[in-house]
Kinemage of the C-alpha trace (Angstrom):
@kinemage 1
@onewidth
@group {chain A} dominant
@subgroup {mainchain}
@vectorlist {calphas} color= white
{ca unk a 1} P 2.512 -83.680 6.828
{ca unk a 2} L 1.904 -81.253 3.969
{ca unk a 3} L 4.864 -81.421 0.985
{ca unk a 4} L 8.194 -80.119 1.268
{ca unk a 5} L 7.774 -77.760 -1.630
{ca unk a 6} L 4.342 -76.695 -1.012
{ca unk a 7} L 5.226 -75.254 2.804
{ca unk a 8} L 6.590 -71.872 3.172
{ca unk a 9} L 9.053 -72.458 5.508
{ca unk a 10} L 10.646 -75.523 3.440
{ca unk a 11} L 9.977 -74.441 -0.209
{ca unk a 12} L 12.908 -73.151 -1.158
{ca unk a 13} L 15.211 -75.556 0.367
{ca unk a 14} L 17.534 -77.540 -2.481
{ca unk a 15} L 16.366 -81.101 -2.715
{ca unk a 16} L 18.611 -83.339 -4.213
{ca unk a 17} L 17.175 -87.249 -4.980
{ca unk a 18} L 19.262 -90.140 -4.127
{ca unk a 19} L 18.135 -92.995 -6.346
{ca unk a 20} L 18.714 -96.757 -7.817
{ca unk a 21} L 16.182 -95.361 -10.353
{ca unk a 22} L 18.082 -94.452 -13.888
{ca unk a 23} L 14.975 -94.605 -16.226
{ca unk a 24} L 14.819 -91.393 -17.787
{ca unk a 25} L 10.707 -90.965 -16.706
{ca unk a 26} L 12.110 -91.286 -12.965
{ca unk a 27} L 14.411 -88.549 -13.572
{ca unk a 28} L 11.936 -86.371 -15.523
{ca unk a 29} L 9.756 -87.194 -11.877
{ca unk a 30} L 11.914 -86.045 -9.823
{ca unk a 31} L 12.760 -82.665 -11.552
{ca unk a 32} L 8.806 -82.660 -11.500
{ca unk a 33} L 8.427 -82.766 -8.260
{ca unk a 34} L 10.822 -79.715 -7.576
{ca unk a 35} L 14.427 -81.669 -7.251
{ca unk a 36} L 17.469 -79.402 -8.145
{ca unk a 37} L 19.493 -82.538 -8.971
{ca unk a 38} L 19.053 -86.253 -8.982
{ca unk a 39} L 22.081 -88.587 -7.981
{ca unk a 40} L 21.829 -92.690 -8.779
{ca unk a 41} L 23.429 -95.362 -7.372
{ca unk a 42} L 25.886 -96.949 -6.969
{ca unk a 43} L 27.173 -93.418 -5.631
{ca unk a 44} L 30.212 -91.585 -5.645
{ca unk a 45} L 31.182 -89.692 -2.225
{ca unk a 46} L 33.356 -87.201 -3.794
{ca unk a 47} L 30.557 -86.426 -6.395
{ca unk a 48} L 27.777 -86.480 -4.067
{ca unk a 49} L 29.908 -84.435 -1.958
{ca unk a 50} L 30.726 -82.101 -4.595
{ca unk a 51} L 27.293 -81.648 -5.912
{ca unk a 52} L 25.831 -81.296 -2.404
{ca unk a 53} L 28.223 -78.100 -1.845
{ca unk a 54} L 26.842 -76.801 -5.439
{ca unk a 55} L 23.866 -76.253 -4.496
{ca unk a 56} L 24.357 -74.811 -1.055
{ca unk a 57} L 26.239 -72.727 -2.498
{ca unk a 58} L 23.625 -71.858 -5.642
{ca unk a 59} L 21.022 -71.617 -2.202
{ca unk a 60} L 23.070 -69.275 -0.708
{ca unk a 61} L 23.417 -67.159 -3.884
{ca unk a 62} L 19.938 -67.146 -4.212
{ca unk a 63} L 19.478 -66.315 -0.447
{ca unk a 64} L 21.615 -63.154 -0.823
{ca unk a 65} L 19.614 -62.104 -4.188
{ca unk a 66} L 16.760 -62.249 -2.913
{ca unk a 67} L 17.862 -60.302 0.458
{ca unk a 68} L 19.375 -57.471 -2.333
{ca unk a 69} L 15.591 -57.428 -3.995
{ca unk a 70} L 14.071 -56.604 -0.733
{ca unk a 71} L 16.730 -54.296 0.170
{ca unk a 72} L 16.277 -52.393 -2.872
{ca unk a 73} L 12.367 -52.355 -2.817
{ca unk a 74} L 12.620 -50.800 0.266
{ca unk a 75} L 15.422 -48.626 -0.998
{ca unk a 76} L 12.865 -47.614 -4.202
{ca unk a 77} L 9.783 -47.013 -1.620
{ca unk a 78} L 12.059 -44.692 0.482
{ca unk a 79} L 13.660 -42.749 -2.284
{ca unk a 80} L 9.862 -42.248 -4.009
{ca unk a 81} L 8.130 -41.141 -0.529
{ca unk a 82} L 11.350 -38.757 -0.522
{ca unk a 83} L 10.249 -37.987 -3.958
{ca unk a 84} L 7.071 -37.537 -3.195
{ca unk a 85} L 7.654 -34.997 0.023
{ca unk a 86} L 9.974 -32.667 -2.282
{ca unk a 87} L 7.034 -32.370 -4.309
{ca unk a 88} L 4.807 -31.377 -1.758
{ca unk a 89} L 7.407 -28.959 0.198
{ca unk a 90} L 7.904 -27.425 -3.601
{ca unk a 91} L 4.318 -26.900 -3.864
{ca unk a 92} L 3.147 -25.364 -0.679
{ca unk a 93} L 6.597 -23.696 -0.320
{ca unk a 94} L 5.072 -21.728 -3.042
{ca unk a 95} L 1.995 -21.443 -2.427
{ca unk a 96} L 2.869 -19.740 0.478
{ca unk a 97} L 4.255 -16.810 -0.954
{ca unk a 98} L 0.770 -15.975 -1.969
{ca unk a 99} L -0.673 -16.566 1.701
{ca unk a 100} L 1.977 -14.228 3.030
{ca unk a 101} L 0.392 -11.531 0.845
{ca unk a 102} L -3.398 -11.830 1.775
{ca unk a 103} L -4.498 -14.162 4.763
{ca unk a 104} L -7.715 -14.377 3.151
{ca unk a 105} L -5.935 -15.701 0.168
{ca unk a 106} L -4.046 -18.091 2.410
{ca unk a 107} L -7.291 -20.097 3.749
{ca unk a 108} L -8.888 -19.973 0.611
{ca unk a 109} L -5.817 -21.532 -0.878
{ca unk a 110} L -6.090 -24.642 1.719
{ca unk a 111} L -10.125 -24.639 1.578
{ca unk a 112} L -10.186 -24.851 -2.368
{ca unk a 113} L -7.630 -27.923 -2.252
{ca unk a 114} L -10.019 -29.906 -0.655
{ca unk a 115} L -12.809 -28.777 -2.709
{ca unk a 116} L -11.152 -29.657 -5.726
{ca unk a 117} L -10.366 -33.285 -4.871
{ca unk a 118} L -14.115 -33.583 -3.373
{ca unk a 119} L -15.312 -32.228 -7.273
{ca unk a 120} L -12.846 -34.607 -8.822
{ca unk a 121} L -13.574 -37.499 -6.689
{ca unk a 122} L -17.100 -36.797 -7.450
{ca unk a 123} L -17.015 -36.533 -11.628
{ca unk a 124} L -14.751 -39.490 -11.828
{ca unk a 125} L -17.371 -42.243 -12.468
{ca unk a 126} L -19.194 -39.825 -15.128
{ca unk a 127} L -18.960 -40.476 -18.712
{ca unk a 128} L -17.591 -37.134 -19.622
{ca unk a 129} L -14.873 -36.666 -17.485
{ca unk a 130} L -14.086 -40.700 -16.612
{ca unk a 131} L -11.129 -40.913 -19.274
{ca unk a 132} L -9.299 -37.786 -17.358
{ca unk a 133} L -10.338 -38.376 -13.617
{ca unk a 134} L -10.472 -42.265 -13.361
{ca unk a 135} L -7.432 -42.293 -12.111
{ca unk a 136} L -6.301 -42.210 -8.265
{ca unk a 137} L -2.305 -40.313 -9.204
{ca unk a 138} L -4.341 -37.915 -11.641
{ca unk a 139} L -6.929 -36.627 -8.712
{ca unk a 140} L -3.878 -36.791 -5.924
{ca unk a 141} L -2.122 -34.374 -8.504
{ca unk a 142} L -4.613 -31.918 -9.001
{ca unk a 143} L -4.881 -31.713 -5.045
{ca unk a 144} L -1.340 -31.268 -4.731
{ca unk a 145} L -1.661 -28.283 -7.414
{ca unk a 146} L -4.478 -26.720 -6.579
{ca unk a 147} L -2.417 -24.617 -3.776
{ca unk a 148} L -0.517 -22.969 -6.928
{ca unk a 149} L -3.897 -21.420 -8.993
{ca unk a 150} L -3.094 -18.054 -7.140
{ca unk a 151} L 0.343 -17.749 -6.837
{ca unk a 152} L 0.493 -15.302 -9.615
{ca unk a 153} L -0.942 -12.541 -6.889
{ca unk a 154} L 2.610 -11.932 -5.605
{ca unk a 155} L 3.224 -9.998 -8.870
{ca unk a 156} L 0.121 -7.817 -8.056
{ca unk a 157} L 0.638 -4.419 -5.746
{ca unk a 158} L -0.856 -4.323 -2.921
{ca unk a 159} L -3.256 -1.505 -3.333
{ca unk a 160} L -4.455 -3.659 -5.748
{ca unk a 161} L -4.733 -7.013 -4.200
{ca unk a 162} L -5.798 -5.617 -0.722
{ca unk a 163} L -8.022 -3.132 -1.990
{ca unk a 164} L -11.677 -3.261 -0.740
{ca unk a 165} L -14.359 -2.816 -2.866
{ca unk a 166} L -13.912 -3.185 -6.836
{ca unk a 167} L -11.426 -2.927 -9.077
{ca unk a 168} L -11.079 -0.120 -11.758
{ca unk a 169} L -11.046 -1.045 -15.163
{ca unk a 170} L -7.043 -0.080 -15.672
{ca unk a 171} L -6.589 -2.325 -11.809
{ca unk a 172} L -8.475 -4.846 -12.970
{ca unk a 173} L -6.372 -5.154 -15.826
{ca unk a 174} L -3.333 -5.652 -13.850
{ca unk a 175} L -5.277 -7.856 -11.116
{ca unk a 176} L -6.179 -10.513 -14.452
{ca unk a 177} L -2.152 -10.751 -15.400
{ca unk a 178} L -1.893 -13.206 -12.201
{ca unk a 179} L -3.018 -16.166 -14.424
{ca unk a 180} L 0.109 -15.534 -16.413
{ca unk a 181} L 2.069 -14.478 -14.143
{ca unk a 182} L 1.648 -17.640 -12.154
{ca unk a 183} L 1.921 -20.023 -15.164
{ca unk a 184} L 5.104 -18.296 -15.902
{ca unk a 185} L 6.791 -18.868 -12.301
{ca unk a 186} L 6.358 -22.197 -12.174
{ca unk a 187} L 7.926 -22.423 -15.762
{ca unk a 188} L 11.011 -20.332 -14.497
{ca unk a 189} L 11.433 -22.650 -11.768
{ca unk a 190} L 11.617 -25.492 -14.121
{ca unk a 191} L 14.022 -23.933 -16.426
{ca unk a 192} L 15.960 -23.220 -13.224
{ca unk a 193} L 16.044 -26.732 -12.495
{ca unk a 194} L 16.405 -27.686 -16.431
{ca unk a 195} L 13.889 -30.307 -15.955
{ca unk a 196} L 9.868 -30.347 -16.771
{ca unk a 197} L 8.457 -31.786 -14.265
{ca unk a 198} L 4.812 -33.999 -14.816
{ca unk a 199} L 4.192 -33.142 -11.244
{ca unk a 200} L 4.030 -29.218 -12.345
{ca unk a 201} L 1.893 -29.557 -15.683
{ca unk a 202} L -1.547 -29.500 -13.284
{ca unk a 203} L -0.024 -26.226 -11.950
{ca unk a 204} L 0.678 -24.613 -14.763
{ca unk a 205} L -2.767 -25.544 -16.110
{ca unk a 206} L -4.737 -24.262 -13.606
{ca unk a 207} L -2.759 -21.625 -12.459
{ca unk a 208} L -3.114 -20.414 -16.358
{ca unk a 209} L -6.550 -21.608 -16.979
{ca unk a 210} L -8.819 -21.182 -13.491
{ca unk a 211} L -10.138 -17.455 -14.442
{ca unk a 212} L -11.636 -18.637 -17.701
{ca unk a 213} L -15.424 -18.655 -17.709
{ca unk a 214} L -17.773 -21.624 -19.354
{ca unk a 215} L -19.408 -18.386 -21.889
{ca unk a 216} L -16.070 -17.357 -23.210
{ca unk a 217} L -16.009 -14.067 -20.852
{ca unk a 218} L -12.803 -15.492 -18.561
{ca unk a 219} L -9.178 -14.538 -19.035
{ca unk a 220} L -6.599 -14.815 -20.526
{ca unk a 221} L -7.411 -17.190 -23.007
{ca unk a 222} L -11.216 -16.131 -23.525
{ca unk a 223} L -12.029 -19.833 -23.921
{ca unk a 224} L -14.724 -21.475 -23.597
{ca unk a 225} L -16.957 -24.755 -22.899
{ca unk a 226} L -15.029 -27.837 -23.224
{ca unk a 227} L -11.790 -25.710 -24.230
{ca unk a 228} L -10.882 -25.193 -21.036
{ca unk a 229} L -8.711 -27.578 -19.587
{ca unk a 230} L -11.019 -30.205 -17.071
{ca unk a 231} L -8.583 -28.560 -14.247
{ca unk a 232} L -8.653 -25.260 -14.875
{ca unk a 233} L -12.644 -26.268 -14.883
{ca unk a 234} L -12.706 -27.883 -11.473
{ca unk a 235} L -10.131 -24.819 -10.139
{ca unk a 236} L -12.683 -22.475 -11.121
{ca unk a 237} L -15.750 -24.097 -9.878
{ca unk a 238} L -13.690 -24.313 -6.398
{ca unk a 239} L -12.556 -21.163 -6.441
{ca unk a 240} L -15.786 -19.389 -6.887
{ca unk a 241} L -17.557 -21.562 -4.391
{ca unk a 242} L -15.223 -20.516 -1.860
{ca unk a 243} L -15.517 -16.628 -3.060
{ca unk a 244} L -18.958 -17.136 -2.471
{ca unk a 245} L -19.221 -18.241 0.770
{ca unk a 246} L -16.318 -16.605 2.779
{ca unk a 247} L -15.451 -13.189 3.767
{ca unk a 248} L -13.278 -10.920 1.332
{ca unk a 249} L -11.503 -7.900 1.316
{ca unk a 250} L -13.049 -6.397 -1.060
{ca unk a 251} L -16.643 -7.911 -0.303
{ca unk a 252} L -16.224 -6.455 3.253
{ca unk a 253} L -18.558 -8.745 4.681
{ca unk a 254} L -19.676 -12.467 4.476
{ca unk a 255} L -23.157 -13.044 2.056
């Protein structure tokens, strides 16, 4: 029969030793061995009686803490998951706005999410990006913000955004302003809320940061190389990929 204190179902019942050992080793044994209180002879009903009814009551105590620990663990993991969907409803809430203005925009907003997290996933082992992508929350962030890089194309008129074919130089200047223009929205709804949110910071990044180019020719900024933020990097690697290979209004046709 394996010991009392060693079984799961028996561990954490009170044992209390009844003893005609007084040497002070014996009791030191007993406390040892996992005792919550050790009684010697001759004994005293009303004592033993009294001490007996301690601990049940100290073991039902105990009982009900522990009951209010799991209670509230599963009261944390509920409130975070809640947590957690807001974010996500937030984000592609949106994100949306931009998919209601260009359908092409729309499934390139959902295709570059996942290209993102497959580019991140991929460069997280590597020595040059392991300190910023070795992380599990970092790369489920970035997927979760990716959706946002465009949203800044509400602000642009449609003759603009829809037009086929390319841009003139004045259009082109207002078609570059969605970097900001996004970065900015997702800073008023912050102030709106009066809070700055970690989940947003991604967003902000790459909605800000995806149009800049590894030569310094990109916008706004103009930066370059290993100036650019490592999102705003992966964004733009994603987002040209998918430029590349899909059809677009103003390509007219796929490659």
């Amino acid at each position: 029969m394996p010991p009392l204190k060693e079984t799961q179902e028996t561990k954490d019942i009170p044992v209390i030793f009844l003893t005609a050992k007084v040497e002070v080793e014996d009791e030191m044994k007993g406390f040892e061995l996992g005792a919550v209180d050790y009684i010697t002879k001759p004994i005293s009903p009303p004592v033993v009686l009294a001490r007996v009814n301690t601990h049940l009551q100290l073991k039902k105590m105990r009982d009900y803490l522990k009951d209010q620990n799991v209670f509230l663990e599963a009261e944390v993991q509920r409130r975070t998951q809640e947590v957690v969907a807001v974010q996500e409803v937030t984000i592609l809430a949106m994100a949306s706005l931009a998919e209601t203005r260009d359908n092409d925009t729309g499934n390139h907003i959902r295709r570059t999410q996942f290209y993102v997290r497959a580019l991140a996933e991929k460069l997280r082992r590597h020595p040059r990006f392991s300190y910023f992508l070795d992380d599990d929350k970092t790369i489920d962030l970035l997927f979760k913000s990716a959706p946002l890089h465009d949203i800044g194309k509400v602000g642009i008129p449609d003759h603009i955004l829809l037009k086929p074919g390319r841009f003139t130089e004045e259009e082109f200047e207002i078609m570059k302003t969605h970097t900001a223009l996004g970065r900015d929205a997702i800073i008023a709804a912050e102030r709106r809320l009066g809070l700055d949110l970690p989940f947003l910071s991604f967003a902000k990044e790459i909605a800000y940061s995806h149009q800049e180019k590894w030569d310094g020719m990109g916008y706004p900024e103009g930066l370059s190389g290993d100036d650019i933020p490592i999102s705003g990097r992966l964004m733009a690697v994603a987002d040209v990929y998918d430029t590349l290979i899909c059809r677009r209004v103003y390509k007219g046709h796929a490659p």
